[in-house]
RODO-2510 file (C-alpha; in nm, 4 decimals, decimal comma):
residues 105
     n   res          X          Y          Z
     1     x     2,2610    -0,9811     4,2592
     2     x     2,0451    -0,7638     4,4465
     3     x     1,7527    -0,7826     4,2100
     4     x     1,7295    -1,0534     3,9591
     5     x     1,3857    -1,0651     3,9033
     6     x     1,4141    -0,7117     3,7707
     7     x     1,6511    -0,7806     3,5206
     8     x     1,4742    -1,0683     3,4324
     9     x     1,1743    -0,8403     3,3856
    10     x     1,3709    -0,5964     3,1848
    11     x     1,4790    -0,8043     2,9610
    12     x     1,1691    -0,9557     2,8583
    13     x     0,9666    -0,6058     2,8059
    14     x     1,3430    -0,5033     2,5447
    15     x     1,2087    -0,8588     2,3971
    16     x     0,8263    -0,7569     2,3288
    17     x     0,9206    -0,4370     2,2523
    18     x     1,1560    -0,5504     2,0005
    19     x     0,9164    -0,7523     1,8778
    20     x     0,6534    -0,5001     1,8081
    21     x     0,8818    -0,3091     1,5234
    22     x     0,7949    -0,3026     1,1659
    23     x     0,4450    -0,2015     1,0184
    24     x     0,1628    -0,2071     1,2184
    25     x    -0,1464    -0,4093     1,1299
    26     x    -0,4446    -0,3717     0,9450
    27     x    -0,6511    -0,3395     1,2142
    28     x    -0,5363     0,0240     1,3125
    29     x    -0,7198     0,1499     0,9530
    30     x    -1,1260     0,2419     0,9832
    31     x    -1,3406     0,4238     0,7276
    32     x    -1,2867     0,7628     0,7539
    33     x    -0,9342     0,7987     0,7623
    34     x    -0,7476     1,0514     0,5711
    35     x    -0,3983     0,9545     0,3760
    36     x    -0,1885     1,1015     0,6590
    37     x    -0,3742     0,8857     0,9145
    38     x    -0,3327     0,5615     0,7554
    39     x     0,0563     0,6061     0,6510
    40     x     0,0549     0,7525     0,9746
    41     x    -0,0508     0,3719     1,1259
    42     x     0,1132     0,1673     0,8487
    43     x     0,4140     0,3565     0,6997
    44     x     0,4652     0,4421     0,3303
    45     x     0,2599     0,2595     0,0788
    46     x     0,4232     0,0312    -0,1449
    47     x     0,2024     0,1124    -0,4741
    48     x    -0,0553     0,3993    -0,5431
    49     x    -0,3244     0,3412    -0,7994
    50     x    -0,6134     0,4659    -0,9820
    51     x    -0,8978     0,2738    -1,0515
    52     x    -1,2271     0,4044    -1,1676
    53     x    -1,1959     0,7130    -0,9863
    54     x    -1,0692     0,5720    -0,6434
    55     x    -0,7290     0,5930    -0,5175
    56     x    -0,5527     0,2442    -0,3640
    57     x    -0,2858     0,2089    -0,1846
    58     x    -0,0956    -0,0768    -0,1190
    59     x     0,1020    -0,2353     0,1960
    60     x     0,2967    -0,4463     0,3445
    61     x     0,1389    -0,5625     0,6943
    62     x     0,2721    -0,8291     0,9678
    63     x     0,0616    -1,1366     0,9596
    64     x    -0,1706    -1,2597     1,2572
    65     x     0,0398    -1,4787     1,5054
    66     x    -0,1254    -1,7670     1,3762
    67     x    -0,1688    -1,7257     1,0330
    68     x     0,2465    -1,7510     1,0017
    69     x     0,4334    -1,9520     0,8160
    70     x     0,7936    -1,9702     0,8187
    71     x     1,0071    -1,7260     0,6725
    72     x     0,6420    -1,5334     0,5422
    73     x     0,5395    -1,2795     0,7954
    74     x     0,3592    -1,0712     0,5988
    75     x     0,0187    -0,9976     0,4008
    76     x    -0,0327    -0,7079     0,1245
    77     x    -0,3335    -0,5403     0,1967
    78     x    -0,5150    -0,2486     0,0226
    79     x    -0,6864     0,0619     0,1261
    80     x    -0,9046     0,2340    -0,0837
    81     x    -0,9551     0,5913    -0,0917
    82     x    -1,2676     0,8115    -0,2447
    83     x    -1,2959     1,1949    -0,1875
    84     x    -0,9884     1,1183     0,0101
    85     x    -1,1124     0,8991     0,2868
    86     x    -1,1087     0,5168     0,3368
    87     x    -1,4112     0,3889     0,2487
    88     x    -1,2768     0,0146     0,2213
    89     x    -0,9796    -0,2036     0,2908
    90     x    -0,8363    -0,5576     0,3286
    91     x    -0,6330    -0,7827     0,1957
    92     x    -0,5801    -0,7591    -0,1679
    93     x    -0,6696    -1,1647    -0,2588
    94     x    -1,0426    -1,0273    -0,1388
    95     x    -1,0238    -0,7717    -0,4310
    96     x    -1,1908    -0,8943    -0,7509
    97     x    -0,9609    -0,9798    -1,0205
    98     x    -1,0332    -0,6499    -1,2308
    99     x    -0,9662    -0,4536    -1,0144
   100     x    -0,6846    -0,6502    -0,8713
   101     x    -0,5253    -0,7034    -1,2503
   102     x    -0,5598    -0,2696    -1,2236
   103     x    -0,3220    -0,2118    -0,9262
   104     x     0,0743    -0,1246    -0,9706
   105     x     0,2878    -0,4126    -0,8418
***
């Protein structure tokens, strides 16, 4: 083997970039956005609502590293849209529960 710390090296990168598939996270979304810049960061929405004249959308994002469990990797969080910008987003169990109890499942 002429280089093994290069293969080693390759390896490891295929690893994190493997590892860095699936929908982004939350933190990629600030006010301001449009609709094509946020699907853009988080791929399609699960749900689209309306509710009291603002649009929310609804997706499925990777949890922090240490907010894991096993087997549950993942968070639903919303992004609301008026005049067709974010003005607000999170995850949804921060929504109150009317307009939570609103939203398409």
């Amino acid at each position: 083997m002429r280089h093994p710390f290069a293969l080693f090296g390759a390896l490891l990168s295929m690893c994190f970039v493997g590892c860095s598939g699936g929908p982004s996270h939350i933190e990629g979304i600030s006010e301001g956005m449009n609709k094509a810049d946020v699907v853009a960061v988080l791929g399609e929405p699960r749900t689209a609502s309306t509710v009291t004249g603002s649009e929310y959308l609804t997706f499925k994002v990777w949890r922090s590293f240490w907010r894991r469990q096993p087997g549950n990797y993942r968070d639903i969080h919303y992004v609301k849209f008026t005049g067709g910008r974010v003005v607000e987003y999170g995850d949804i169990r921060t929504l109150p529960e009317n307009i939570r109890s609103q939203l398409k499942e």
